[in-house]
N, C-alpha and C positions, 0 to 999 in steps of 0.2 A: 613401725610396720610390724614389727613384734606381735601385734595382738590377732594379726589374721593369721600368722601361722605357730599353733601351741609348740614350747619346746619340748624336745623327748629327751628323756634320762634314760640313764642304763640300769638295766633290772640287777640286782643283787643277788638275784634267786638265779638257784642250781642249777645247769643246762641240763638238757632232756638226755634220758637215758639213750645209748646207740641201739641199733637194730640186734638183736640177740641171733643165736642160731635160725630161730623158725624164721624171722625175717629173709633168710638169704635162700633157703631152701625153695619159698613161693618164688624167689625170682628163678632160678634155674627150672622150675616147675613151667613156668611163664616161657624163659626160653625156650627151652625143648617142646612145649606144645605149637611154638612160632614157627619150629625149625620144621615139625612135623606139618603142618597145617600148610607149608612153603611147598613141601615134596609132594603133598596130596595136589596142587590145584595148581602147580607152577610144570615141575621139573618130570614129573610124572607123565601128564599126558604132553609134554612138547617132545619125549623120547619117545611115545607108542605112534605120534606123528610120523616122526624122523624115521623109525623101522618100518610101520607101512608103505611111506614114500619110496623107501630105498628100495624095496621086496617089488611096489611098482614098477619102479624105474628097471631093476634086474630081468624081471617075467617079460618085459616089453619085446615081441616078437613082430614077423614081418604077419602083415594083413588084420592086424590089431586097432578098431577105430578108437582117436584118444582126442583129448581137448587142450590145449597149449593154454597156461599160465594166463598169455593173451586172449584167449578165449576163440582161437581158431580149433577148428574141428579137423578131423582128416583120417583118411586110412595110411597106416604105416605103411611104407613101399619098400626101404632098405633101412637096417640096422647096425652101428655099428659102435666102437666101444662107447666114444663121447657125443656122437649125433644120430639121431634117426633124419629120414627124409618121408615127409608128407604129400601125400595125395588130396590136394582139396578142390580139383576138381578134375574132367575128364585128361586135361593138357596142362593143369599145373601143379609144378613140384615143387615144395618148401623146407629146405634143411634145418633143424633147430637142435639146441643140445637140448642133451637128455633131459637134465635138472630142466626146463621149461617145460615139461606135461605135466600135467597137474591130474588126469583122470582117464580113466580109463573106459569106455564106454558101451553096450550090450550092442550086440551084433545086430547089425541092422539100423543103428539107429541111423544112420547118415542118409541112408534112401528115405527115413521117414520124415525126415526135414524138410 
């Protein structure tokens, strides 16, 4: 059965030179544009996210129409540290925490619905 698979010898010849200085220089070059390329499209806008959100969440006043995460609409009725309470319609009122609004929305819009 020898003859379907040839045999291999070991080479006698020099092994290959190692990587010299310039070799290791392109890899940290490699890194650092990984690391930067991570902070431009990653960590960068999920923090201009996170500070808008929060700057939302703080401004949130009473008679303010906003859209719940859910996607319920409402006018602000009462505000307080960790819940606001929603007006969404003439007789009903809906408590949620704060982290649940998602948006803030231009005055008027709720009668245009």
């Amino acid at each position: 059965m020898s003859f379907l698979i040839p045999a291999a010898y070991a080479d006698a010849a020099a092994p290959a030179a190692a990587a010299g200085p310039a070799g290791t220089g392109f890899e940290w070059i490699f890194l650092v544009g990984f690391l930067v390329i991570f902070y431009l499209m990653i960590w960068r806008p999920q923090a201009k996210r996170a500070k808008e959100q929060k700057n939302l969440l703080s401004a949130l006043q009473k008679g303010d129409e906003v859209v719940t995460n859910g996607g319920i609409a409402g006018k602000i009725v009462k505000v307080s540290d960790d819940f606001v309470v929603l007006e969404v319609s003439d007789s009903v009122e809906l408590k949620f925490q704060k982290g649940a609004i998602a948006a803030t929305l231009p005055k008027g819009t709720l009668k245009a619905i």
